[in-house]
N, C-alpha and C positions, 0 to 999 in steps of 0.2 A: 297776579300778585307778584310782586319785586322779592327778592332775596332777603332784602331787608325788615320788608314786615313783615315775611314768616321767620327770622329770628328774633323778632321782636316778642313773637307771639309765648304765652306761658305753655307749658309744657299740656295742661290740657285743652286749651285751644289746638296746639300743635298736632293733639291727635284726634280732637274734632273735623279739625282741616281734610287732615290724610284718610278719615275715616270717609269722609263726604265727597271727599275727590274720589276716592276707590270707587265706590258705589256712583260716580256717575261717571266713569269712566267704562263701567263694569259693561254697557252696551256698545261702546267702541271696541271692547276688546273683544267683546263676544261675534261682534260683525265682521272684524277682520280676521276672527278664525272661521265664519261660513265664506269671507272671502276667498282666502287658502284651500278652502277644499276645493273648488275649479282644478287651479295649478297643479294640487297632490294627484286628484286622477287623473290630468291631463298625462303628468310623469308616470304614475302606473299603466296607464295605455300604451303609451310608449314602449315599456318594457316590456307589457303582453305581446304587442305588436313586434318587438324583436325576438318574440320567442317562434312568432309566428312566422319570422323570415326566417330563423336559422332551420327551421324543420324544411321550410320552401327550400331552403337553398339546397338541404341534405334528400329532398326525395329531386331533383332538378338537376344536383352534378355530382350525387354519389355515387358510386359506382356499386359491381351487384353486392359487396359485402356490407355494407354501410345500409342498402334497402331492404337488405333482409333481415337486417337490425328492427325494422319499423314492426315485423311482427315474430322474431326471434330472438329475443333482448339477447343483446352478449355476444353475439355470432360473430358480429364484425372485428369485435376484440380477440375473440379465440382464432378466428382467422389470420389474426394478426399479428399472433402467440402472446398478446395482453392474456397472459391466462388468468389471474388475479381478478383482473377488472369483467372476464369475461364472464366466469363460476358465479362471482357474486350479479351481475345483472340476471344473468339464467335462473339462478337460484330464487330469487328475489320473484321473477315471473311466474317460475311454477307454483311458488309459495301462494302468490296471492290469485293464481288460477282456483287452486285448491281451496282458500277459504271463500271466494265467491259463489264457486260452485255446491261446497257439502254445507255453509253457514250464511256466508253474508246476504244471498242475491234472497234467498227465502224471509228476511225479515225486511227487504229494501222493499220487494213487492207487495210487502203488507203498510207500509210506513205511508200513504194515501188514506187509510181507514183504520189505523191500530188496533187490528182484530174482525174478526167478524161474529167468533160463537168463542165465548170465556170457559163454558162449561158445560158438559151433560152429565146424566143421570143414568145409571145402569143399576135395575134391578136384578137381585139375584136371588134367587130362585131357594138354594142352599142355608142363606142368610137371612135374619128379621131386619136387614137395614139394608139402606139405598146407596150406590156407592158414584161418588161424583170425579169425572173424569175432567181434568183441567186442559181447555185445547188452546187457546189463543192469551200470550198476557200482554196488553197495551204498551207497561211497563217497559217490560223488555224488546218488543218491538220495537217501540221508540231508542231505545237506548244502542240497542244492535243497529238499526237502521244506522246513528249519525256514527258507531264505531265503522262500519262498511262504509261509508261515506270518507270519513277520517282516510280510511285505508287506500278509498280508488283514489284521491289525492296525493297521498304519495304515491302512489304507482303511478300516475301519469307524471311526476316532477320526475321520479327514476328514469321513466324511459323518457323524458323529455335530456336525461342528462345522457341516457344512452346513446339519443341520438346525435346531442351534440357531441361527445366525446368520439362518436365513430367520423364523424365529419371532419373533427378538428384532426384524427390522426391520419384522415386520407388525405389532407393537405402538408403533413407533415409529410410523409410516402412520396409525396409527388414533389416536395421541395428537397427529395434525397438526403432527410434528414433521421436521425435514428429515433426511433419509439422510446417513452418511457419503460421497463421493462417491470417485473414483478418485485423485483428487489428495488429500484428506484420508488417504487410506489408506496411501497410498506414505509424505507426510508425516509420518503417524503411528507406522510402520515404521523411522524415520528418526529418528525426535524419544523418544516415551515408550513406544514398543516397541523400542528401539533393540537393548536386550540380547536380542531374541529375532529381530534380524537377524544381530548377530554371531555367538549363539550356535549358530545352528542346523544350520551345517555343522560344527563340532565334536563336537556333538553327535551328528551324523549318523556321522560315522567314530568315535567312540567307539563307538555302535552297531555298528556292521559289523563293527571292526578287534577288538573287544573283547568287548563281551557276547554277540554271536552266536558268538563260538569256545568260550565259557567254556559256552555252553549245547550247544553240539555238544560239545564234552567228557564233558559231561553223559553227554547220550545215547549218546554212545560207549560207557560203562563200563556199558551195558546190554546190551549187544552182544556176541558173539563175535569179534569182531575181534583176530587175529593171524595168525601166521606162515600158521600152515592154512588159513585164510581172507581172503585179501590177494588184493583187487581188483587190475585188474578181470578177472584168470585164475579166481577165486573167487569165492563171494559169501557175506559173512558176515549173519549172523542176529542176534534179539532170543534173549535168554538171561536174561530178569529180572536176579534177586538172586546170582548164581549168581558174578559176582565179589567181589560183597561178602565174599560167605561164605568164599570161597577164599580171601580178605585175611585173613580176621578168622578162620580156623579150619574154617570148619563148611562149608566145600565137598567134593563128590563127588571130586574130582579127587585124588592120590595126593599130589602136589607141596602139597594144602592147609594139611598143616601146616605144611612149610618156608618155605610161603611167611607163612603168620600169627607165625611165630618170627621170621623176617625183619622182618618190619614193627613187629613189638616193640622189636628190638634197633635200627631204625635210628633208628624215633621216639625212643626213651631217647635215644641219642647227639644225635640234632639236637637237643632241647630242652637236653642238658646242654652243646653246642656252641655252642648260641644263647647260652647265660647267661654263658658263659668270654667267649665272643667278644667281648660286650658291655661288661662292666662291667671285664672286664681294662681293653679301650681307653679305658674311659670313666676309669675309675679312674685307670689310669696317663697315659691324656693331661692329665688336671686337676692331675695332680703334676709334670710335663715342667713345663706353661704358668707354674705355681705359681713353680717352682725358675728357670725364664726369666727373668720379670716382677719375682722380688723387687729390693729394692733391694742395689745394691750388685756384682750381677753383671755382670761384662765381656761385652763380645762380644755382647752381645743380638741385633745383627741378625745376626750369622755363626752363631748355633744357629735362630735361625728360619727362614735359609736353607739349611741342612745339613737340615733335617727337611724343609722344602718340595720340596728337588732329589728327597727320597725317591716324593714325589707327582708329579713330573713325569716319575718313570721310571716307562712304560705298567707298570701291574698284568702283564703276561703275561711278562714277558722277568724283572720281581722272582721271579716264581712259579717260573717256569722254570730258572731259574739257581738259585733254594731249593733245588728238589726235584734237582737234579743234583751238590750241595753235601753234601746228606745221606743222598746213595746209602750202599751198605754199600761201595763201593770210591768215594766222593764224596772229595774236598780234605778235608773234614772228618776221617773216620775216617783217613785218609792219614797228616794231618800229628801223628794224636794217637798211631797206631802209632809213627812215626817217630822221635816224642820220649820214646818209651817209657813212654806212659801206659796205652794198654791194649795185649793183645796180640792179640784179633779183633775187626772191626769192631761197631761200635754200631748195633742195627738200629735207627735212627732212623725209617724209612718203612715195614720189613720184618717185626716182629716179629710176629708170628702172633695174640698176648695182644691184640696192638690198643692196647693201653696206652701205649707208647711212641711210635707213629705217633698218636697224639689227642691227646699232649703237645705234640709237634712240630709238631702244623700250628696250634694253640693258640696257640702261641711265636713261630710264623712270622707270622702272624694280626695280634699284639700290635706286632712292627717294621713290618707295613704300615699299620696303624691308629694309632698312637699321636697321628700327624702331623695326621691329619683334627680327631683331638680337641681338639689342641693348638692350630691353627689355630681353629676356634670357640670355645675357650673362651678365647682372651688377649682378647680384643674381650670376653667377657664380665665377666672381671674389673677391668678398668678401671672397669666400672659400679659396681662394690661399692663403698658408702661406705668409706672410710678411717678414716672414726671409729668405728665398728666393731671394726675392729680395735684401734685405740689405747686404746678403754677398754675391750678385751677385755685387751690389757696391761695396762692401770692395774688390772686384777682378778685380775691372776696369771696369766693365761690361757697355753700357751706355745704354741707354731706348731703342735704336732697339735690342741692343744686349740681353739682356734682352726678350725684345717682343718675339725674335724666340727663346731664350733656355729657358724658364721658361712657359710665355706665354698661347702660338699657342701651343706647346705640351700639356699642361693641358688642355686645351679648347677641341682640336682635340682627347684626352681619352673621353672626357667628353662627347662631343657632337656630335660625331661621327654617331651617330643613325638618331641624329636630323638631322645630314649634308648628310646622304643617302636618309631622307624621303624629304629634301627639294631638293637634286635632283632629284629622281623620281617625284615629284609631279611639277618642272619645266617642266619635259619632257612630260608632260600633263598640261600644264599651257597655259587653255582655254583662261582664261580671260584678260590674259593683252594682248596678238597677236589678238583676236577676238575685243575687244572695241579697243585699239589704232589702229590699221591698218587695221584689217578685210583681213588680209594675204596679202594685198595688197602688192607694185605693179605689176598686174597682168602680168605676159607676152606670147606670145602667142607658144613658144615651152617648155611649162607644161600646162597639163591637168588639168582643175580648181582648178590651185595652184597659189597662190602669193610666193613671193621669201622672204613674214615672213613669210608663213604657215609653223605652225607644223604638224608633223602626224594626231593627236585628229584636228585640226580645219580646214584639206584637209580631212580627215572624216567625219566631221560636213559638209561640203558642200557637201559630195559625197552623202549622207543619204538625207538631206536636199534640196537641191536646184538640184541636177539630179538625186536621185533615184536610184542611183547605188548601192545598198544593197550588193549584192554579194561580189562587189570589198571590200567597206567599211566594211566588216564584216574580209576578208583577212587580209588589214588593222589593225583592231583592235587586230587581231590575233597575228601578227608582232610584234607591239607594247606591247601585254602582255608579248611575249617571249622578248622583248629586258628589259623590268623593271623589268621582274623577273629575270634573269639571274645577269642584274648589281647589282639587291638590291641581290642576295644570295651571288653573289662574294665579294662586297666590304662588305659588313656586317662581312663573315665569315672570311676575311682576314685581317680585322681590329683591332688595338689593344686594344677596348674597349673588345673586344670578348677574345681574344688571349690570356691578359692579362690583367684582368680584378681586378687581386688583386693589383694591382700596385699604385693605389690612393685609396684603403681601410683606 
């Protein structure tokens, strides 16, 4: 299609268009990112492979200080009066001697079987009761095992840096050049390593707080871990693929269909919950701000504090007082019997179809959100040149016309980022489905799911209220591959990205 007749096209063909070109696009782009991964490891081997020549090169033309480095971290530095650099390798070595040996290697050699005996039983003789001795917990085996694991990783990058470091200064030595020295170091750590002084305990708890959970997650969802098997009275097992399957259908288990029918109907709903949630607020916060900022209306700062007071009342007590509002005996249905407009309550939260409770939290959704959007986009429209609009005037143009050619295009450069991070964080958007409906109305061909759960709050009850760790760790799994995959495609294929000099 020509340039031509897609400006010819109305605004909603326009995004008929882009909607249908996206989605058949969507297996081009998907291909050329399995193509890229060749390339990507091709370059990670590469760099494996040069870490593999630097240690060749350092056990091949070191000399004895620099070899004795390979099993005496630091030697070659303290030999070299690097004393700074040498204290902290040594240091570093004993350290992690010491937790291998009284902590880590005893739960590595159990992480093949996670346990073998949970508990005995010791009678006593003294006493009318039996007293139970706890020996093996799954749990923490597992958990210690991948922090030991976490650990001997860094230890092999340290003495991988120790060895390059003794190598790089035995060429320094032999090029009659002078050592960094302990004050140069600290200096240097201060001055033009400075980001990797700050950085490093961030870093460090991003690690721990963060990617070590997500990777025990991992390994959870290979596991048997539930109700029947809850440490540390238990000990639960590896079980491969055998969740997956369960999820997806093709497990052994009786419940495997229910449960792969479940995880259909709830994915559909999130991703169509994600999309309402979204561009309603976005949509209708741009037309709030819009209807605010024109010229001519009163009261500007009494509507933009009426909408802010909305944000200042905590999310939990709005939620809460929603979902009590639109009981089937709520104020709501109350006052509409009263006045004689229907004569049995409106199952607003209750309806069985689902329909009506996915409208409502929708709606409920749109009065807590309006405000967010309304609030970042008045600060954006100030920015819009005014001449824009004036000779969108002088060309006939009228206020909706206008709305989508000047606009929703600036907005959607603008905010683009904003409008991916508020849909992924819909599609984990705990709080308003858990406080108004509580996933509710239950029914009984899905597996402890209501017909509002989303993924994250059929998770929360599988964790929570049955125990079902294994499934819900699957689960979580899903759900990361489905937010990471949308946040890299619409990010990367967006035209804040694309063309990003276009509103400089």
């Amino acid at each position: 299609m020509v340039d031509l007749e897609y400006l010819k096209m109305s605004p909603l063909k326009k995004f008929w268009f882009n909607l249908v070109k996206f989605f058949k696009g969507l297996p081009a782009v998907l291909l050329a990112f399995f193509k890229a991964i060749p390339a990507k490891l091709k370059n990670l081997g590469k760099k494996f492979l040069g870490i593999f020549v630097t240690i060749g090169r350092a056990a091949k033309n070191g000399d004895w200080k620099t070899r004795t480095s390979f099993v005496i971290m630091g030697f070659g530095q303290l030999a070299r009066k690097q004393w700074l650099r040498g204290i902290l390798y040594l240091f570093f070595e004993v350290l992690f001697v010491f937790f291998m040996v009284f902590f880590g290697w005893k739960y590595l050699a159990q992480m093949g079987s996670l346990g073998d005996l949970a508990m005995y039983e010791i009678e006593i003789d003294e006493e009318p009761f039996i007293k139970y001795v706890f020996v093996d917990n799954s749990l923490l085996i597992l958990l210690y095992s991948l922090l030991t694991i976490f650990v001997m990783f860094c230890f092999v990058y340290v003495w991988y840096q120790n060895i390059r470091g003794n190598i790089l200064s035995q060429e320094l030595v032999e090029a009659k050049q002078t050592l960094p020295s302990t004050k140069d170091d600290l200096k240097s750590y201060a001055d033009e390593q400075y980001h990797k002084t700050l950085l490093s305990i961030p870093m460090l708890g991003l690690t721990v707080f963060t990617i070590l959970p997500i990777i025990f997650m991992i390994f959870v969802a290979f596991t048997n871990y539930d109700k029947a098997h809850m440490p540390p009275a238990q000990l639960f097992d590896w079980c491969g693929v055998e969740n997956f399957k369960t999820l997806l259908g093709g497990g052994l288990s009786a419940d495997s269909a229910i449960f792969a029918y479940t995880f259909r109907e709830v994915l559909l709903w999130t991703i169509v919950w994600a999309f309402f949630a979204t561009f309603t607020n976005y949509i209708l916060g741009i037309i709030v701000a819009i209807l605010i900022n024109r010229k001519g209306i009163r009261f500007k700062k009494l509507w933009r504090t009426v909408l802010v007071m909305t944000i200042a009342i905590p999310q939990f007590v709005s939620l809460m007082l929603m979902s009590q509002l639109f009981k089937d005996q709520g104020l709501i249905n109350n006052i509409l019997m009263q006045w004689g407009w229907i004569e049995k309550p409106i199952k607003f939260l209750s309806d069985s179809s689902g329909v009506l409770p996915r409208i409502t939290v929708i709606v409920v959704n749109i009065w807590i959100g309006i405000p967010f959007t309304m609030l970042m986009v008045s600060g954006i429209l100030m920015n819009i040149p005014t001449d824009l609009y004036e000779s969108a005037r002088i060309d006939g143009a009228g206020p909706v016309k206008s709305f989508f050619k000047i606009t929703l295009p600036y907005m959607l450069h603008v905010t683009t980022p904003y409008l991916i991070t508020q849909f992924i964080g819909n599609l984990n958007n705990f709080n308003v489905i858990f406080l108004l409906t509580g996933g509710e109305p239950l029914v009984t061909n899905m597996q402890y799911a209501g017909k509002t759960d989303l993924l994250i709050t059929w998770l929360y009850k599988l964790t929570v209220n049955q125990s079902q760790y294994g499934l819900a760790s699957v689960i979580g799994i899903f759900t990361f591959i489905i937010v990471a995959v949308i946040s890299l495609i619409l990010y990367n294929n967006s035209k804040s990205v694309k063309n990003e000099e276009d509103f400089m």
